[in-house]
C-alpha positions as CSV (number, residue, x, y, z in Angstrom):
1,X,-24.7,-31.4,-8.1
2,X,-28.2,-30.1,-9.1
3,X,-28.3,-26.4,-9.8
4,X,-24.2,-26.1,-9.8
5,X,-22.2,-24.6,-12.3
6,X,-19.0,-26.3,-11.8
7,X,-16.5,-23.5,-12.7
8,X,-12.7,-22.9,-12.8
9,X,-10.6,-20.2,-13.5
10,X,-7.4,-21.0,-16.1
11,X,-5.1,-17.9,-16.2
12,X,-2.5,-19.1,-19.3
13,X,-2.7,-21.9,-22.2
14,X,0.4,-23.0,-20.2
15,X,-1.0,-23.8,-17.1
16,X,-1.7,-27.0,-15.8
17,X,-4.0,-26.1,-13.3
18,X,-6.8,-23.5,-12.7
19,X,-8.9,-22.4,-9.7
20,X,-12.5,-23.4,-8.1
21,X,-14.6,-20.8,-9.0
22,X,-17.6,-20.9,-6.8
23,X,-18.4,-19.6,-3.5
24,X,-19.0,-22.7,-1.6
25,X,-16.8,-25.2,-3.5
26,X,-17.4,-28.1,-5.1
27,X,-18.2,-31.2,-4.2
28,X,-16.3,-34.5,-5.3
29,X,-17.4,-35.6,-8.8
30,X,-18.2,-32.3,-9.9
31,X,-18.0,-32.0,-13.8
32,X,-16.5,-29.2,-15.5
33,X,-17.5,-27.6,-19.1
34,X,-13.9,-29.3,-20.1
35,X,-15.2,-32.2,-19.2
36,X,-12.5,-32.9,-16.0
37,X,-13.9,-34.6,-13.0
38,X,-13.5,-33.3,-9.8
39,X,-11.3,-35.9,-7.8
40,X,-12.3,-34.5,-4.1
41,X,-14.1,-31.4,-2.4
42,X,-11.9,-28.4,-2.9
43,X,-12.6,-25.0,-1.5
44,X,-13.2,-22.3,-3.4
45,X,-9.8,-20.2,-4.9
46,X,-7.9,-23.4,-4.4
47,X,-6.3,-25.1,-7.5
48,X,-7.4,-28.2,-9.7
49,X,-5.0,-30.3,-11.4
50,X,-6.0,-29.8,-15.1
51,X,-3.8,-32.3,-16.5
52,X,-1.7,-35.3,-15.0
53,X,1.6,-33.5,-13.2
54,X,4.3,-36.5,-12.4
55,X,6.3,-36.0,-8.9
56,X,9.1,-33.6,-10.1
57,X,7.1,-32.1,-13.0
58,X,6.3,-28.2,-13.3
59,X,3.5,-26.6,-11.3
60,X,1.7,-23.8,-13.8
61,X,0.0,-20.8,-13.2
62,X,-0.2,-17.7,-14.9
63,X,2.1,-19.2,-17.6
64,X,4.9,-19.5,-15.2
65,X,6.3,-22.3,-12.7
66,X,5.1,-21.8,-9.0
67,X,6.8,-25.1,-8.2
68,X,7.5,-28.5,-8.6
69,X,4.9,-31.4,-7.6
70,X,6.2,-33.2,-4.5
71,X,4.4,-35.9,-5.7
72,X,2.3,-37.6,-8.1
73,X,-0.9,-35.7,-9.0
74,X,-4.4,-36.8,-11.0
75,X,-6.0,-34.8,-12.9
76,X,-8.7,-33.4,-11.2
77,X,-7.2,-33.4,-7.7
78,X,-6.5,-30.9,-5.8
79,X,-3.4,-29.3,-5.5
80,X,-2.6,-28.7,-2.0
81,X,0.2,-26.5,-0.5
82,X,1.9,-29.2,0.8
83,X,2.0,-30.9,-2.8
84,X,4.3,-28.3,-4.3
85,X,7.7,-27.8,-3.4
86,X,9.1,-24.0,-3.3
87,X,11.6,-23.3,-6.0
88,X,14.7,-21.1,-5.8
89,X,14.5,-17.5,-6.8
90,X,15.3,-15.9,-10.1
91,X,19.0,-15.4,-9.4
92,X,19.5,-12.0,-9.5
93,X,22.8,-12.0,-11.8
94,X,20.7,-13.6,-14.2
95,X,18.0,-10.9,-15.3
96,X,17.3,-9.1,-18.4
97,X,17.9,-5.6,-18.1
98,X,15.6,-3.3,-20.4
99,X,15.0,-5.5,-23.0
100,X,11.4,-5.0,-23.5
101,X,10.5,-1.9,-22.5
102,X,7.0,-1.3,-23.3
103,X,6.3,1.7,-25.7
104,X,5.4,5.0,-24.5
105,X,1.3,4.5,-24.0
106,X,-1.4,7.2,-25.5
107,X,-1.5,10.3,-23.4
108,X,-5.0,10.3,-21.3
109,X,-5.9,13.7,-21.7
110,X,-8.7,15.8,-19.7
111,X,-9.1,14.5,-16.4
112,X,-8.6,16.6,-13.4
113,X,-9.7,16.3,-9.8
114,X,-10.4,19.2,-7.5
115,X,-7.2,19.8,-5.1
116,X,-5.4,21.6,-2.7
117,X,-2.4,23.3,-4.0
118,X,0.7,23.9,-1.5
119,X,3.6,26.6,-1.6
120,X,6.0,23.2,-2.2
121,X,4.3,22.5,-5.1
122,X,2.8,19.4,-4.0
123,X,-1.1,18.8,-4.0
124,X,-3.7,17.1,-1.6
125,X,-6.6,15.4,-1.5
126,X,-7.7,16.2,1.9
127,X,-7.3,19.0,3.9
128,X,-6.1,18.3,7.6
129,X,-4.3,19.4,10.6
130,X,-1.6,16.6,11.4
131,X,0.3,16.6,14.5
132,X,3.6,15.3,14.1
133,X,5.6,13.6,17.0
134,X,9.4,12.8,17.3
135,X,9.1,9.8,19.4
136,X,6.4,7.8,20.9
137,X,6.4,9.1,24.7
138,X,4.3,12.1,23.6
139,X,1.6,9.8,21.9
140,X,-0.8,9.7,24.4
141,X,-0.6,13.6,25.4
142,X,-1.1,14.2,21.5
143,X,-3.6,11.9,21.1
144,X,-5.6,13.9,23.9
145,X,-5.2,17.2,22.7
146,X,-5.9,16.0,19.1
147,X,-9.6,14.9,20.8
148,X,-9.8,18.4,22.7
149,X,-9.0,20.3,19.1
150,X,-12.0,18.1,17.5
151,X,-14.4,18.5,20.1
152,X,-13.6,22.2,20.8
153,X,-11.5,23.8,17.4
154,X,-12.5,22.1,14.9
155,X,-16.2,23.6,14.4
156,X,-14.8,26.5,14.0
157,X,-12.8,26.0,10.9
158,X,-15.0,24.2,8.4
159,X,-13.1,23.9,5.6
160,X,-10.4,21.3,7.8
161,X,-11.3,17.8,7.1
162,X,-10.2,16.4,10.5
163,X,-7.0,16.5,12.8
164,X,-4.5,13.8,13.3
165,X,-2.3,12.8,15.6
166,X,0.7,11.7,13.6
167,X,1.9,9.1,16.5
168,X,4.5,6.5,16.0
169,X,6.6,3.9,17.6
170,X,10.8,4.9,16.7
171,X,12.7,8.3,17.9
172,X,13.8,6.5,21.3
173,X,16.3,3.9,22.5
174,X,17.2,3.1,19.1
175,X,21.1,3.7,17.2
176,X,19.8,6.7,15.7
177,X,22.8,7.4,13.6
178,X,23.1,3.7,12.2
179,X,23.3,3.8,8.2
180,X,19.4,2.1,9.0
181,X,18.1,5.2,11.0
182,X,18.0,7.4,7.6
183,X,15.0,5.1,6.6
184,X,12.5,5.5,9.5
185,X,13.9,9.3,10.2
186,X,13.1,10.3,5.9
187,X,9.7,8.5,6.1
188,X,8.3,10.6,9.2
189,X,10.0,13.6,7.9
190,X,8.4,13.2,4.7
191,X,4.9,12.3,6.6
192,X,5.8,15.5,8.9
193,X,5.4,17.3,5.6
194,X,2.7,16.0,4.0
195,X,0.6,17.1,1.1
196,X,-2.7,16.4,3.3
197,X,-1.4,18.9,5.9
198,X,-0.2,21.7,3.7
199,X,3.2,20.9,4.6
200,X,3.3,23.1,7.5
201,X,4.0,21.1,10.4
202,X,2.5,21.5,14.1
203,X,5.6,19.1,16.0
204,X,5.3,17.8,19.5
205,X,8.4,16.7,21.5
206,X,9.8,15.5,24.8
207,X,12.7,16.9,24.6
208,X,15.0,14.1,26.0
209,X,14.9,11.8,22.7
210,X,17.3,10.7,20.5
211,X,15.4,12.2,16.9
212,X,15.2,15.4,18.0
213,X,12.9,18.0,16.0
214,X,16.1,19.5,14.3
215,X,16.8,16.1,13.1
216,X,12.9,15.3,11.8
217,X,13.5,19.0,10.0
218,X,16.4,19.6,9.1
219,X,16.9,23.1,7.6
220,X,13.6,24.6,9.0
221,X,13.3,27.1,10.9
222,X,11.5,25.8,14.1
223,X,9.1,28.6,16.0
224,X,9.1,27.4,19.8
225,X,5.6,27.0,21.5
226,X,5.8,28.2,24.8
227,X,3.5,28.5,27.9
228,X,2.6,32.0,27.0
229,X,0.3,33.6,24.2
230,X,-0.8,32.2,20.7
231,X,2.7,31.8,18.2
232,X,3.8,33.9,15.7
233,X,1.4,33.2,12.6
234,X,3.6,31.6,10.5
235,X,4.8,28.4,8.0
236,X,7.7,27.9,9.7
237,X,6.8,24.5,11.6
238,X,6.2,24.9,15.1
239,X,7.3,23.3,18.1
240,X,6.0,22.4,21.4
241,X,8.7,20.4,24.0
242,X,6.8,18.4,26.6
243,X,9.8,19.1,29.0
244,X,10.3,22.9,28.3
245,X,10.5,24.4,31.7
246,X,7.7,27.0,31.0
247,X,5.2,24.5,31.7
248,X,3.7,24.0,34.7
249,X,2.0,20.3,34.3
250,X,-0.1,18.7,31.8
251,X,-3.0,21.1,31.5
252,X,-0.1,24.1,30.4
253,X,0.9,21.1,28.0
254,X,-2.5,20.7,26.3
255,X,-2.8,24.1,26.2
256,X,0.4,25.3,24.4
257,X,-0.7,22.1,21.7
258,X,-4.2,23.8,21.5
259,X,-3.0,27.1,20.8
260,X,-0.2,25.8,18.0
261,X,-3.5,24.0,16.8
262,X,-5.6,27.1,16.2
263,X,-2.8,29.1,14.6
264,X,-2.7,25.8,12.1
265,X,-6.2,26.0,11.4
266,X,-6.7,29.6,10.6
267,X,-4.1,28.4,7.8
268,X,-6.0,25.1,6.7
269,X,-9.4,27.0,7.2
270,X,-8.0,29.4,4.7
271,X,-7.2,26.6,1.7
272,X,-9.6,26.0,-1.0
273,X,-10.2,23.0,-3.4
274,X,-8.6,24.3,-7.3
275,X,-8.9,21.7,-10.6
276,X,-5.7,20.1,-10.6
277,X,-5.1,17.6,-13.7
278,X,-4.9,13.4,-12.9
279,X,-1.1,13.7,-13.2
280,X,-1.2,15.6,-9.8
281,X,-2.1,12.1,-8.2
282,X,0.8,10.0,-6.5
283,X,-1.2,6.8,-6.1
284,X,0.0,4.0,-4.1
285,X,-0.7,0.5,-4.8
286,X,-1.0,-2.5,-1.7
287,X,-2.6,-5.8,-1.4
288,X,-2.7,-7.4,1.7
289,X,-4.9,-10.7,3.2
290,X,-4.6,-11.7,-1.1
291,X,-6.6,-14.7,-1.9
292,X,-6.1,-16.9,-5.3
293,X,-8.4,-14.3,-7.0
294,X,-6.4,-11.5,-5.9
295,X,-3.8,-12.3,-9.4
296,X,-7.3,-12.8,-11.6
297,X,-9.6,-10.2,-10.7
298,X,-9.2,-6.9,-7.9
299,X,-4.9,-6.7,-9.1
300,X,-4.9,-6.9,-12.9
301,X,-8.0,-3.9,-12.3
302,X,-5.8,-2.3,-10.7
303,X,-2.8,-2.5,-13.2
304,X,-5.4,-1.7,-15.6
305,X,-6.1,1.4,-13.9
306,X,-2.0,2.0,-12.8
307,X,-1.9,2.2,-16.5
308,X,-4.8,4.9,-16.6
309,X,-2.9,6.9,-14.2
310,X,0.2,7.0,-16.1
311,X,-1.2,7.6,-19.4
312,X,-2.5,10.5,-17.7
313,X,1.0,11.7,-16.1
314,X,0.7,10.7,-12.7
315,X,2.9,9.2,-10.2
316,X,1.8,5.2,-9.5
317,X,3.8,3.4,-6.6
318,X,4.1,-0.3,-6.4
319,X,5.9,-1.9,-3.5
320,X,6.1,-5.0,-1.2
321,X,9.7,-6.7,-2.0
322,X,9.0,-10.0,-0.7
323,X,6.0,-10.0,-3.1
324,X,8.3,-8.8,-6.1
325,X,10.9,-10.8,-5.7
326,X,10.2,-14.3,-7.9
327,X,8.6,-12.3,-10.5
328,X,11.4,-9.9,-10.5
329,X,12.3,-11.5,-13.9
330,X,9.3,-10.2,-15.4
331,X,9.8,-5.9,-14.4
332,X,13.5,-6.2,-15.1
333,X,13.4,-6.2,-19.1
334,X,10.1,-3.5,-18.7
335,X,12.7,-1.4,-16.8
336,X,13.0,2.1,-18.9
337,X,17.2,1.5,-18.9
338,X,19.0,-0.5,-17.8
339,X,20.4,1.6,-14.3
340,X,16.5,1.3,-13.7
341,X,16.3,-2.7,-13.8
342,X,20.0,-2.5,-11.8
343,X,18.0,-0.3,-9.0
344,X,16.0,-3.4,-9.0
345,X,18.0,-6.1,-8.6
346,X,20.0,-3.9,-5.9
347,X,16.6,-4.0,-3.7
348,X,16.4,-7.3,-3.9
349,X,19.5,-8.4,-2.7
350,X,19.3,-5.8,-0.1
351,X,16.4,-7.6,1.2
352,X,17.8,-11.0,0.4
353,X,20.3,-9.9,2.7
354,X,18.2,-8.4,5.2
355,X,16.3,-11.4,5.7
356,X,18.9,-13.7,5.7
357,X,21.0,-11.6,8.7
358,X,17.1,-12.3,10.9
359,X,17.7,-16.2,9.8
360,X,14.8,-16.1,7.6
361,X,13.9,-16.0,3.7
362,X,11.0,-15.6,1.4
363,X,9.4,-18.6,2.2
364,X,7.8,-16.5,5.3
365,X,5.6,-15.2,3.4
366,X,2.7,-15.9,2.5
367,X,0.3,-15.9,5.7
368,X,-2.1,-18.7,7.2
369,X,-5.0,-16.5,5.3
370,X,-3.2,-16.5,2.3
371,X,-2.8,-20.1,2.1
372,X,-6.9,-20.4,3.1
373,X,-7.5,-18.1,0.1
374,X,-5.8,-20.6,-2.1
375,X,-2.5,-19.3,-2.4
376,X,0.3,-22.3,-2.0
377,X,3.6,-20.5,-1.5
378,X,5.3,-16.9,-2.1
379,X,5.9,-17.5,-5.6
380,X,2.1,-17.8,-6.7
381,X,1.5,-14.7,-4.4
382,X,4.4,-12.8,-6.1
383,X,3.2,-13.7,-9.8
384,X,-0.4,-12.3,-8.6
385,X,1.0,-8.9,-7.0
386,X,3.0,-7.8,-9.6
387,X,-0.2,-7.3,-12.0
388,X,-0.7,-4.2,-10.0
389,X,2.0,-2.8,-11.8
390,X,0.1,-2.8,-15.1
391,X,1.7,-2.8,-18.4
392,X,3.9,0.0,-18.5
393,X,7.6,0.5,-18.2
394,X,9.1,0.7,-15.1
395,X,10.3,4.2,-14.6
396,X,12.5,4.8,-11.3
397,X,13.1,2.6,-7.9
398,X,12.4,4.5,-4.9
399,X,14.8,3.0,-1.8
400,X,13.6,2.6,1.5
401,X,12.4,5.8,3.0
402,X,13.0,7.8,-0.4
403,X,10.3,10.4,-1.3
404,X,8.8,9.4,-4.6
405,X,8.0,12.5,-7.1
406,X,9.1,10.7,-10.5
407,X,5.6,10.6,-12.6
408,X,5.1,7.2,-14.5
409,X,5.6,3.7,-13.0
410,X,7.6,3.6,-9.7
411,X,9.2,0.3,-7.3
412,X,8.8,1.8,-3.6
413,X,10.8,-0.5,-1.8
414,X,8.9,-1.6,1.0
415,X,8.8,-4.5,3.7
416,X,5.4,-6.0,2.3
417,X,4.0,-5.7,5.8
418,X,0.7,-4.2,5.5
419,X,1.2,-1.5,8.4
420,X,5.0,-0.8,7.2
421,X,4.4,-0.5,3.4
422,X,1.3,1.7,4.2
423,X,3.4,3.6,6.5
424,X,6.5,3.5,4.0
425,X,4.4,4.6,0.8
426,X,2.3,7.5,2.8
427,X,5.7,9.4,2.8
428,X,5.0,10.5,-0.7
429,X,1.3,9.2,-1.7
430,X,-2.0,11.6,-1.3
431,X,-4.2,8.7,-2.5
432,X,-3.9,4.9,-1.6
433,X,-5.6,1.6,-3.6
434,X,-5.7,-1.7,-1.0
435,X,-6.8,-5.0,-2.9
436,X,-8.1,-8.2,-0.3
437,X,-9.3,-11.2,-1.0
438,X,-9.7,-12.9,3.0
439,X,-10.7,-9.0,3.9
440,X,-8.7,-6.4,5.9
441,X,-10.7,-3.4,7.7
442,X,-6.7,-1.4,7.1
443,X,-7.3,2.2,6.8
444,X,-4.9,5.2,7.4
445,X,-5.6,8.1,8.7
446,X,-3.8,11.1,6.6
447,X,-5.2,9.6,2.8
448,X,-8.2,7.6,1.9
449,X,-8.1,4.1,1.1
450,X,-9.7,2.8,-1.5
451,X,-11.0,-0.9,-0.5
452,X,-10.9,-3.4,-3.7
453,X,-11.7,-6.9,-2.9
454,X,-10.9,-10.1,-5.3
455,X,-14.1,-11.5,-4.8
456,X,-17.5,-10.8,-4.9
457,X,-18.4,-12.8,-2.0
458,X,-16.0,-10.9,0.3
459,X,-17.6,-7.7,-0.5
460,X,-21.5,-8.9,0.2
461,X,-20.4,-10.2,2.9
462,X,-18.2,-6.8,4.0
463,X,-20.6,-4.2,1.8
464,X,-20.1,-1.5,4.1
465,X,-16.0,-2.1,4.1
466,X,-15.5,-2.9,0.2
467,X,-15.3,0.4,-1.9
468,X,-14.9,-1.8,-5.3
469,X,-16.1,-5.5,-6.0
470,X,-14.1,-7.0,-8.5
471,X,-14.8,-10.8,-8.2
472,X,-17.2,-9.5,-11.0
473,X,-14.5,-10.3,-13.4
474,X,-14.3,-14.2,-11.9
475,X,-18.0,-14.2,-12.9
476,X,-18.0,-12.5,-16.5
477,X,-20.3,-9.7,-15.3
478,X,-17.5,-7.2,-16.0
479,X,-14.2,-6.8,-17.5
480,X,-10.7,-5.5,-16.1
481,X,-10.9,-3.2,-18.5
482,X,-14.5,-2.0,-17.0
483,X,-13.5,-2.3,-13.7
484,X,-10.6,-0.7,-13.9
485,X,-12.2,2.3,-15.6
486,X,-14.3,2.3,-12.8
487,X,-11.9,2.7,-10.2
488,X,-10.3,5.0,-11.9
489,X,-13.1,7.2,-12.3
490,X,-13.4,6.5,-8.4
491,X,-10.1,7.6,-7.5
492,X,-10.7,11.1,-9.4
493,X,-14.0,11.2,-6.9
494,X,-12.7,10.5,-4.0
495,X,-9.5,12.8,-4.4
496,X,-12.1,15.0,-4.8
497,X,-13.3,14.9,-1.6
498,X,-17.1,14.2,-3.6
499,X,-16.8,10.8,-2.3
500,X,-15.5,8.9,0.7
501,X,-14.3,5.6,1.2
502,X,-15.5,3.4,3.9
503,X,-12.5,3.5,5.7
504,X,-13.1,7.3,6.1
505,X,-16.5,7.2,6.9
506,X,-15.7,4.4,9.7
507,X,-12.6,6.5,10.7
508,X,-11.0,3.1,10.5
509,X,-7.0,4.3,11.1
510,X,-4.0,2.0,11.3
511,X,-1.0,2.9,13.4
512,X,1.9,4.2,11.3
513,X,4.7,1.7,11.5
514,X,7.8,3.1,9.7
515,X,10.3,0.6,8.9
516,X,13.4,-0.1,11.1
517,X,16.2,-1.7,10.2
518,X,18.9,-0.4,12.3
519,X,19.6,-1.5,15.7
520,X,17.6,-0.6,18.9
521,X,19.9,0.1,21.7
């Protein structure tokens, strides 16, 4: 043990048991400042039994119980998955409602980021063409024209970021007027409309499917593209039908896209970046491949930071129910009323249910990597997500495929799928924070993602994937309080468009996912 630094990580005087600290683990009969003995080798982010924990006794961390010992544990030992039984869930009948709702914090005044403003009101942070689709058959054809537009448009029109083809997997063989539908049909109407795009939609079709583009946009008036000359200059959305009988095979197609494209882009070309204050932001918050760390270091930054952004009047999004749901009983008495911490509790048992109709429950989550990263069972995950939420009160609960716009603290009920709950939260955000502790190279295309990972080994080892190291914290080198400030001061940057994450620079885009609950016929 020459040279070693045995370290661990207690979160709450109540805990009894804290997490290795250092990168390659320790070796049995390590020594600890306390003075405990290490009983075997245990991995880095996995727990230590702090104290002797009797079969049936209380597992501890972060002041709260994450389970009950299966069996006998020493002190020192390491306290494996499969030594820790899954408790039940807070029942949801159960939970205080707005009984300690955090005081209003100190307005954060003076910060601003230089945006696009759009004739809805609504702001950006990039400035893009999106194509929008109504059902996956058209992907491909979109994709292509969207690579004919940047090869042969696009240098024409610097001030357009890029263009994106907004493809997707639902509009087809599914029950499109199930009570379900209205979630996946609001979240691509809402991305159809996005702040990054203006909000004047260039829509592709078959023509055959069931979500037809009256349905995407309802109340619009839709310009048809034909196979004739450029459209009507105009921010009425327009439309091009794959199966419109002008069109004499795919090259008439690609062509009718290209000249919807250019009409778009004299628009966009036309928009310039304005100061628009912090509270113009609608952040959203995700963590996906979380480690141990994830609840110590890169998520309390980012609460630290949620709380930034509320203090100064901006919108911050929180999501992921299956990750919410055992520390549920912690939001519910921060809820601003108590019809707040009822919204609450009614997405939880919505997804209860859900899951339960599939045959499954919570204990599905957490993933292999998950457990790798230290993390025994959903409850430890939950307790370490929910410190993205920050300290704040909880001000409204967004249901599934509901466009947020309420500024303070927000619940975005999401599947806590990384794909879906990016998809799910891109409906209303223009900026997105993404915490990791095993490492995710996720990226969207239509907002920047800001990388944060939990440990500062994950980001030398991923330097050119990690916008933010804060396993710093672990270490002592910095505090959440710096840290936070720091991403902060990041996210004004990068909304900016002075900086650009790695997953922009990469063009590292995830497929949009939206979440489906109704049938599929």
């Amino acid at each position: 043990m020459d040279g070693v630094n045995p370290l661990y990580i207690q979160v709450h005087a109540r805990d009894n048991v804290g997490i290795v600290v250092n990168p390659e683990g320790l070796e049995a009969g390590a020594v600890f400042p306390s003075g405990l003995i290490l009983r075997e080798r245990t991995p880095q982010s996995h727990k230590v039994a702090l104290a002797a924990i009797e079969a049936g006794e209380p597992v501890v961390r972060y002041g709260e119980v994450i389970g009950r010992a299966s069996r006998a544990i020493a002190p020192g030992s390491w306290v494996r998955e499969d030594s820790i039984d899954l408790p039940v869930a807070p029942a949801l009948n159960e939970l205080p409602l707005a009984t300690a709702v955090p005081a209003p914090p100190e307005p954060l005044e003076g910060y601003t980021f230089d945006g696009f403003r759009n004739a809805d009101g609504s702001v950006g942070t990039r400035n893009i063409l999106g194509i929008g689709t109504t059902v996956q058959c058209v992907a491909p054809t979109v994709e292509y024209a969207a690579r004919r537009i940047r090869e042969e448009l696009l240098p024409r029109f610097p001030n357009v970021d890029d263009v994106v083809a907004i493809t997707h997997t639902y509009g087809c063989g599914v029950a499109i007027d199930a009570p379900g539908a209205v979630v996946p049909v609001q979240t691509l109407k809402h991305i159809s409309l996005h702040a990054n795009t203006g909000g004047a939609p260039l829509v592709v079709s078959l023509g055959c499917e069931k979500l037809q583009p009256a349905r995407l946009l309802p109340g619009l008036a839709l310009q048809r593209v034909g196979a004739a000359a450029l459209p009507v200059l105009s921010s009425d959305p327009y439309v091009v039908k794959l199966q419109d009988e002008d069109f004499r095979g795919f090259q008439q197609i690609v062509a009718a896209i290209l000249r919807a494209a250019e009409r778009r882009l004299e628009e966009l070309n036309r928009r310039r970046r304005v100061p628009c204050p912090a509270s113009e932001l609608n952040v959203g918050l995700q963590c996906g491949g979380s480690d141990a760390f994830s609840g110590v270091t890169c998520n309390p930054a980012v609460g630290y930071a949620a709380d930034l952004l509320v203090r100064a009047g901006a919108t911050v999004m929180f999501s992921e129910v299956t990750e919410v749901r055992d520390a549920v009983h912690l939001l519910t008495p921060r809820a601003v009323n108590e019809d707040v911490g009822r919204a609450l509790i009614r997405e939880m048992r919505w997804y209860d249910e859900y899951l339960a109709r599939g045959s499954a429950d919570r204990s599905a989550n957490p993933t292999p990597g998950n457990k790798r990263g230290g993390l025994s069972n959903v409850v430890e995950k939950a307790l370490g997500s929910v410190a993205k939420a920050g300290t704040t009160a909880l001000r409204h609960v967004a249901t599934h495929g509901e466009k947020v716009s309420v500024k303070g603290l927000v619940f975005a009920a999401t599947p806590a799928s990384d794909f879906i709950c990016g998809t799910q939260q891109l409906a209303s955000m223009n900026l997105h924070v993404f915490t990791t502790g095993e490492g995710s190279p996720y990226g969207l295309a239509l907002v920047p993602v800001i990388k944060v990972s939990s440990r500062t080994a994950l980001a030398e080892r991923w330097p050119d994937l990690i916008d933010i190291d804060a396993g710093t914290v672990a270490t002592g080198r910095e505090t959440i309080a710096d840290v936070g400030w720091r991403m902060f001061h990041l996210m004004l940057d990068v909304a900016s468009g002075r900086k650009r994450t790695w997953t922009e620079q990469w063009g590292l885009h995830n497929a949009l996912a939206p979440f489906n609950p109704g049938p599929v016929t």
